[in-house]
C-alpha positions as CSV (number, residue, x, y, z in Angstrom):
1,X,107.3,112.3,95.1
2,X,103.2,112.3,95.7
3,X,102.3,109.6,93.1
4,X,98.6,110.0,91.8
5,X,95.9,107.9,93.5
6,X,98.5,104.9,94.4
7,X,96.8,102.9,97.4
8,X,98.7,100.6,98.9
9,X,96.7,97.6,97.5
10,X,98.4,97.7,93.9
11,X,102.4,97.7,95.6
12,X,102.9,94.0,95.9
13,X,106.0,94.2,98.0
14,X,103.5,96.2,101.1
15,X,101.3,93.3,100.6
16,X,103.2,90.1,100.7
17,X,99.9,88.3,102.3
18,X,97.3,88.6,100.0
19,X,95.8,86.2,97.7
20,X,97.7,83.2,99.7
21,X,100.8,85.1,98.7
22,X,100.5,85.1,95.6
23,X,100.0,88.6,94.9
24,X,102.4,90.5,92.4
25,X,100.8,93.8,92.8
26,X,101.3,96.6,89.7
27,X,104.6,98.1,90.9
28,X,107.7,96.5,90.1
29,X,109.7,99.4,90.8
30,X,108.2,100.3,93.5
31,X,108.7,96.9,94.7
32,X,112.2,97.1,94.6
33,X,112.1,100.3,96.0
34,X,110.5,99.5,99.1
35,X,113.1,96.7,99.5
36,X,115.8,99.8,99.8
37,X,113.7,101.9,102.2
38,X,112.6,102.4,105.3
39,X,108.0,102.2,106.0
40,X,105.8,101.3,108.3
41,X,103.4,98.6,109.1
42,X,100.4,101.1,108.7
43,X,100.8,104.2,106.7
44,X,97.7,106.1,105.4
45,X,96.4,109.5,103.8
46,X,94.9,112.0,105.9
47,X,92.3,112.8,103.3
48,X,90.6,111.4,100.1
49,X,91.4,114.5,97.6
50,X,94.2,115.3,95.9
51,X,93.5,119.1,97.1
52,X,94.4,117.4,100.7
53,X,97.7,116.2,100.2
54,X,99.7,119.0,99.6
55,X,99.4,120.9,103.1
56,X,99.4,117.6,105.0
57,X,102.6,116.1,103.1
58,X,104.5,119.8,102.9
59,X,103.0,121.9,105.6
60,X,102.0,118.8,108.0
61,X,98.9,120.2,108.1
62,X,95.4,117.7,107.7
63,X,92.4,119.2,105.9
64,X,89.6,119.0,108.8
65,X,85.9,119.6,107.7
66,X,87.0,120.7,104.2
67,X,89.9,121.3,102.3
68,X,92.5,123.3,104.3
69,X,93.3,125.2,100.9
70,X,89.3,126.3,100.9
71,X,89.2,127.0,104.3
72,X,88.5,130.6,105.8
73,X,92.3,129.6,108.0
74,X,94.2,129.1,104.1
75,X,95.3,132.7,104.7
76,X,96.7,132.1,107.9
77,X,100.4,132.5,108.2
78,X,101.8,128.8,108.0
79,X,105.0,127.2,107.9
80,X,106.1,124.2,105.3
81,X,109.0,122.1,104.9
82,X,109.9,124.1,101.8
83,X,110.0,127.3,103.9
84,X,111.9,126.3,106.7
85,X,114.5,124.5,104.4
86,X,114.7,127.6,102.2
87,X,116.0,129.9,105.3
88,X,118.7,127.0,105.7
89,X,119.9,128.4,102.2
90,X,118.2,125.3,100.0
91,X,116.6,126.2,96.7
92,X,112.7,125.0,96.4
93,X,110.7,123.6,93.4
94,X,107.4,122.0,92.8
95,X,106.8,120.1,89.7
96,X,103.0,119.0,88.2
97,X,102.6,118.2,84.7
98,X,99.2,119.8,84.3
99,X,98.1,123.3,83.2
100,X,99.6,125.8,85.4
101,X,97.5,126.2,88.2
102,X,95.6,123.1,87.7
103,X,94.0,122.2,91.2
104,X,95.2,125.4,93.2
105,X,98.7,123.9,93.1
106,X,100.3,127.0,92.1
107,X,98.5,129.1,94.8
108,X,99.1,126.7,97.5
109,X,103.2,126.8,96.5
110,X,103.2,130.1,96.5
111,X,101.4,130.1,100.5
112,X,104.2,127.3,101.1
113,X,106.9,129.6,99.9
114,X,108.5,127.3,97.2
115,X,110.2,129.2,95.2
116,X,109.4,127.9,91.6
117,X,107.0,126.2,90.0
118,X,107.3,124.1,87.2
119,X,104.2,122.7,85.3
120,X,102.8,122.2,81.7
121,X,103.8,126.0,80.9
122,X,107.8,125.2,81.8
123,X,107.7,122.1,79.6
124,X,106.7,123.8,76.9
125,X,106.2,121.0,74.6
126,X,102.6,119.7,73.6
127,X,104.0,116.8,72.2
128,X,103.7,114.8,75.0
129,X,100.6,115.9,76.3
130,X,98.1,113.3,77.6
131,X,95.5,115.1,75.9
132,X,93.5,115.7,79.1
133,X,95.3,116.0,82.1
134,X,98.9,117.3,81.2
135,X,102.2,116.2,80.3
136,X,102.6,112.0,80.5
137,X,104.5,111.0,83.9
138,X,107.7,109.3,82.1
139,X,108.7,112.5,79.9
140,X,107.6,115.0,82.9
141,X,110.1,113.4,85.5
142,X,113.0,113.4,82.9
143,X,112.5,117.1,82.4
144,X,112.3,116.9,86.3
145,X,115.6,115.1,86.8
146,X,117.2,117.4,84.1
147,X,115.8,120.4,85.9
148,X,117.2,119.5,89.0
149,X,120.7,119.2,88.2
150,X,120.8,122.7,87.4
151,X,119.5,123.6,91.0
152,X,122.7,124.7,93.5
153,X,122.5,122.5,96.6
154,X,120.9,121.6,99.0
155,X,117.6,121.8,97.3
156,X,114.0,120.4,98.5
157,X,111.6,119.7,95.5
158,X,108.2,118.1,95.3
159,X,107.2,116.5,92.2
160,X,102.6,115.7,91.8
161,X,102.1,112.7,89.0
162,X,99.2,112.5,87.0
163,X,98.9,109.8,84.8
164,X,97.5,107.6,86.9
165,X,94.3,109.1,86.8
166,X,90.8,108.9,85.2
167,X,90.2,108.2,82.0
168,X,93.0,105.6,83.0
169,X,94.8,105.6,79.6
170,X,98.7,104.9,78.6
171,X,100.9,106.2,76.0
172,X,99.9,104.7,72.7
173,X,103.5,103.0,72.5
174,X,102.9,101.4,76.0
175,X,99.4,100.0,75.2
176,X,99.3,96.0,76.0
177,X,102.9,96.5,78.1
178,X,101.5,96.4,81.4
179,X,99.2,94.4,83.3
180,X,95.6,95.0,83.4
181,X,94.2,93.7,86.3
182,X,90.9,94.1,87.8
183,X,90.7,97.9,88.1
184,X,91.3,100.5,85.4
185,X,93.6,102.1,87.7
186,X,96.3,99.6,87.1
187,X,97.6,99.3,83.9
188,X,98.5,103.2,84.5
189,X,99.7,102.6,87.6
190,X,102.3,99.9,85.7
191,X,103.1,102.9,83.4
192,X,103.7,105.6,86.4
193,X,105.9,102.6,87.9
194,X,108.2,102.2,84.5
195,X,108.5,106.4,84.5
196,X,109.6,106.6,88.0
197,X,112.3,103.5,87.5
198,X,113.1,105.5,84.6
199,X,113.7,108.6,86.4
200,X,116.0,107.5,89.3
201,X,117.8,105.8,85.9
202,X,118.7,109.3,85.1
203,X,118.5,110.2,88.4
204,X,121.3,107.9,90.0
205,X,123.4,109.1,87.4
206,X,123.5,112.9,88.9
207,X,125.8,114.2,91.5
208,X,123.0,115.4,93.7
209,X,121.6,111.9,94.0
210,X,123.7,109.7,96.8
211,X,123.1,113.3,98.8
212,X,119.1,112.7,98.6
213,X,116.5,111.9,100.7
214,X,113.6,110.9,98.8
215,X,110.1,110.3,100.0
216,X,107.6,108.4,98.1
217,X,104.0,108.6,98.6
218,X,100.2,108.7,97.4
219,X,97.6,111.4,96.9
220,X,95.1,109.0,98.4
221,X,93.9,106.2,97.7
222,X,91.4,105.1,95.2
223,X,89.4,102.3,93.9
224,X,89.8,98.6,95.5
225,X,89.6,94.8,94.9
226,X,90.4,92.9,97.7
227,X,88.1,92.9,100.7
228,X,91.1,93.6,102.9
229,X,90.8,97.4,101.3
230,X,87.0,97.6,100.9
231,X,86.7,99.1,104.0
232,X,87.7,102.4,106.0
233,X,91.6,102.0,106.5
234,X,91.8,100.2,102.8
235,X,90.2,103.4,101.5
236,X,93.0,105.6,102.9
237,X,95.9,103.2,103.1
238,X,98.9,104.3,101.1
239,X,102.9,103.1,100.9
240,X,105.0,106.1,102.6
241,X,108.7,105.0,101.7
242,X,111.8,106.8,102.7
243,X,114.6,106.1,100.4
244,X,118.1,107.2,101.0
245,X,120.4,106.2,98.3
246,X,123.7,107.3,100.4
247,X,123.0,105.6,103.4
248,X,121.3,102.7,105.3
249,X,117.8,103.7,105.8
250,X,116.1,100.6,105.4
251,X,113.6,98.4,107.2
252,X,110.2,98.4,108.6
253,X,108.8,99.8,111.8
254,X,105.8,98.5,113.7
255,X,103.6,101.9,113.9
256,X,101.3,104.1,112.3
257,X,102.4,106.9,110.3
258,X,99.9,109.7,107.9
259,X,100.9,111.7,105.4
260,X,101.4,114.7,108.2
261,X,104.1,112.8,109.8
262,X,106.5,113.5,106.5
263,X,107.5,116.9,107.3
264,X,108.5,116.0,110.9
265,X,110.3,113.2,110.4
266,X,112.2,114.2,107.0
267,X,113.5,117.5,109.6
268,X,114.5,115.2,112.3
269,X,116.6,113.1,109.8
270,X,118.2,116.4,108.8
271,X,118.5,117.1,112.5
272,X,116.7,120.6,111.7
273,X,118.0,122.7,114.3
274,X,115.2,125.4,114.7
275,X,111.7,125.4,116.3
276,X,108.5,125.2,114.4
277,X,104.9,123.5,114.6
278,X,103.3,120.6,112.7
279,X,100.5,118.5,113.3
280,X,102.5,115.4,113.0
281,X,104.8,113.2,114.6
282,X,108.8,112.1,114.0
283,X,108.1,108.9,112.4
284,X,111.6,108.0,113.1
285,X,111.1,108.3,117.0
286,X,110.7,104.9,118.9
287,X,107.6,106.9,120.4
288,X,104.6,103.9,119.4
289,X,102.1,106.1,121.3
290,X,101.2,108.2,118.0
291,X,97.7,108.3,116.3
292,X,96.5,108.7,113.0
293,X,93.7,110.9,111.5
294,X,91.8,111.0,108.6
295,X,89.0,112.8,107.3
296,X,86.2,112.6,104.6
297,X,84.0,115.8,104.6
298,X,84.1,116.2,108.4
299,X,83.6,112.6,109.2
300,X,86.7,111.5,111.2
301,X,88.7,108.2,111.5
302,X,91.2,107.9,114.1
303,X,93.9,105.1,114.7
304,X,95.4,104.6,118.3
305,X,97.0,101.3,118.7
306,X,95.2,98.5,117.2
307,X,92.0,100.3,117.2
308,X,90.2,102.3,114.7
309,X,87.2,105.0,115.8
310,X,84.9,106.0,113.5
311,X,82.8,109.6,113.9
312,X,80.6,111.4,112.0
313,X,81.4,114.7,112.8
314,X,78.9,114.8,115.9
315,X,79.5,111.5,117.6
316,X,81.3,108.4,117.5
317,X,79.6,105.3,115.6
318,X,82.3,102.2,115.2
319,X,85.2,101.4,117.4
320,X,87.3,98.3,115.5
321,X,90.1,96.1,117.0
322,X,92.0,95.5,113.5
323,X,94.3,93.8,114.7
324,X,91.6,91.4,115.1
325,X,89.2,92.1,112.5
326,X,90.9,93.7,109.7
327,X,87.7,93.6,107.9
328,X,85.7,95.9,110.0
329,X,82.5,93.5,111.0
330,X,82.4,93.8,114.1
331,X,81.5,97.3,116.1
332,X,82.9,97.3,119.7
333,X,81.1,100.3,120.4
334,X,79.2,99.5,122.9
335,X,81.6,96.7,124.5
336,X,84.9,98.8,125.3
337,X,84.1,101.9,126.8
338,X,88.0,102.7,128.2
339,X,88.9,102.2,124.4
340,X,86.1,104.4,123.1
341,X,86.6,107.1,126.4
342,X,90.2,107.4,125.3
343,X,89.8,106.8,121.4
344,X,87.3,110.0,121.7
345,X,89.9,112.2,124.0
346,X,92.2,112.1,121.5
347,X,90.1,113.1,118.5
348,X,88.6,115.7,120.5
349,X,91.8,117.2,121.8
350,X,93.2,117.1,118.3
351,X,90.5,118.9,116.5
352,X,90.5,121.4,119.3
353,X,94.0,122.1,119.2
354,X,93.8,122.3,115.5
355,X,91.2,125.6,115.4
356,X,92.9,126.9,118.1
357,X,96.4,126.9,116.2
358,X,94.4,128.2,113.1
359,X,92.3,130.8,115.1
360,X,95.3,132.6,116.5
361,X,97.6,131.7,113.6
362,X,99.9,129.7,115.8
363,X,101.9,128.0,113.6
364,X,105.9,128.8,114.5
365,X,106.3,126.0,117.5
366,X,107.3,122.8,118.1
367,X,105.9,119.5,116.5
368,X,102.9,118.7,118.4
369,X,103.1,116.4,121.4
């Protein structure tokens, strides 16, 4: 479930320290949520587009430069989630409320092999269209839920929001029902929150439902008002929840986790049985030597242990310790040069390894070491 533009700032549960600890956050639901899942100390996007989460969440595989769905490697032959589930015998779905191929969703499903597509067209009522965007969150995700239960199982499905998106606006009937706050962003945000609780309502009442894995997480992030996400991480910092109704999943690991690190780690819990290759690593492992990447039009951020390295592209420009200085003020570039030797091995190896992969159309092996 890829919620539209929700940063980690507006979940109040993932941010029990700010404002003295006082903070409520915009997500009630979420809240509770995240109480019954399993997350991680530092999860973040591995872009700032919503035209970058798709591959990375399904396919494990970042956008670097520009948009992997633009790029002259989108024709490559690639693996996803969906694709590798589907030979185990499990029907696929994707779900987005908007106009049927709004954002090169369709295309990119269809390059993912997910087997059907369900958008604006499939809902087929323009009653409870937004007027801009598509079909409003709450009545989209109980067509979702309804859809669903006629799937045989095991089934994968992905589900895009959308309401929570500019103009910022709310169902007439839901006007003055949720908290404001300081940024536009939020009092949609309350409203995606009340259509999600809404959904695992209906949801929980299915026979498919104590048999699900479900994975929440953002686009990317958006928009800030705390200082604490005015900077680099803030910008990409999302929640990344895994929520398993049936079982015990719960808790919170010390470690960095992206969005690329969903496929491999939702296969592991399955204990997938078959090689292939993603860019990502088992979040579920006790490995703590990962590292995270993002990437803004080609300039790079990578996260290795309590460090953050910033490059443009060409060369590196801001090494942070954030563990100490979660507010970014003070560049150790030019005062730890074992950190910044070893912070720059790994980025180059990484993006090296990624246009090799995509130049020979590598893409059938094991998760990447």
């Amino acid at each position: 479930m890829i919620i539209e533009s929700l940063g980690k700032e507006h979940v109040g549960a993932l941010n029990r320290d700010l404002a003295n600890g006082t903070y409520k956050g915009y997500t009630p639901f979420i809240d509770s949520l995240v109480e019954n899942s399993y997350t991680f100390t530092h999860t973040y996007a591995n872009g700032r587009k919503s035209i970058d989460a798709l591959p990375s969440i399904i396919s494990g595989i970042p956008s670097i430069r520009e948009p992997f769905v633009l790029s002259a490697y989108s024709g490559n032959k690639t693996t996803s989630i969906a694709k590798l589930l589907a030979d185990k015998g499990y029907e696929t779905a994707f779900f987005h409320g908007a106009p049927n191929g709004s954002m090169g969703f369709s295309s990119y499903t269809k390059l993912a092999g997910i087997e059907h597509y369900y958008g604006k067209t499939e809902y087929n009522n323009d009653a409870d269209f937004d007027g801009i965007w598509g079909i409003w969150d709450e009545p989209f995700m109980q067509f979702m839920a309804k859809t669903i239960n006629t799937f045989h199982q095991p089934f994968f499905t992905a589900f895009f929001s959308l309401s929570s998106h500019h103009p910022f606006k709310v169902p007439a009937k839901y006007v003055g029902k949720f908290p404001r706050g300081p940024l536009e962003v939020q009092e949609p945000m309350g409203y995606t929150d009340t259509a999600l609780r809404k959904f695992f309502e209906t949801a929980s009442r299915m026979p498919w439902f104590k048999q699900t894995l479900f994975v929440l997480c953002a686009d990317h992030a958006t928009v800030s008002y705390f200082p604490e996400y005015q900077t680099i991480p803030g910008a990409f910092s999302i929640p990344i929840l895994f929520y398993y109704p049936g079982g015990n999943l719960k808790g919170k690991a010390d470690k960095l986790v992206q969005q690329i690190d969903i496929m491999p780690s939702v296969l592991s819990y399955l204990h997938y049985d078959k090689p292939y290759f993603a860019f990502g690593f088992n979040a579920f492992s006790p490995q703590t030597d990962n590292f995270v990447i993002n990437n803004n039009d080609g300039t790079f951020s990578l996260y290795h242990g309590d460090y953050l390295l910033l490059n443009d592209g060409q060369v590196s420009t801001a090494l942070y310790n954030l563990k100490e200085d979660r507010l970014t003020k003070h560049n150790l570039i030019k005062d730890e040069p074992i950190v910044l030797a070893k912070m720059e091995t790994y980025l180059n190896a990484f993006i090296q390894q990624y246009n090799n992969r995509m130049i020979q159309d590598e893409l059938t092996y094991h998760p990447i070491k």
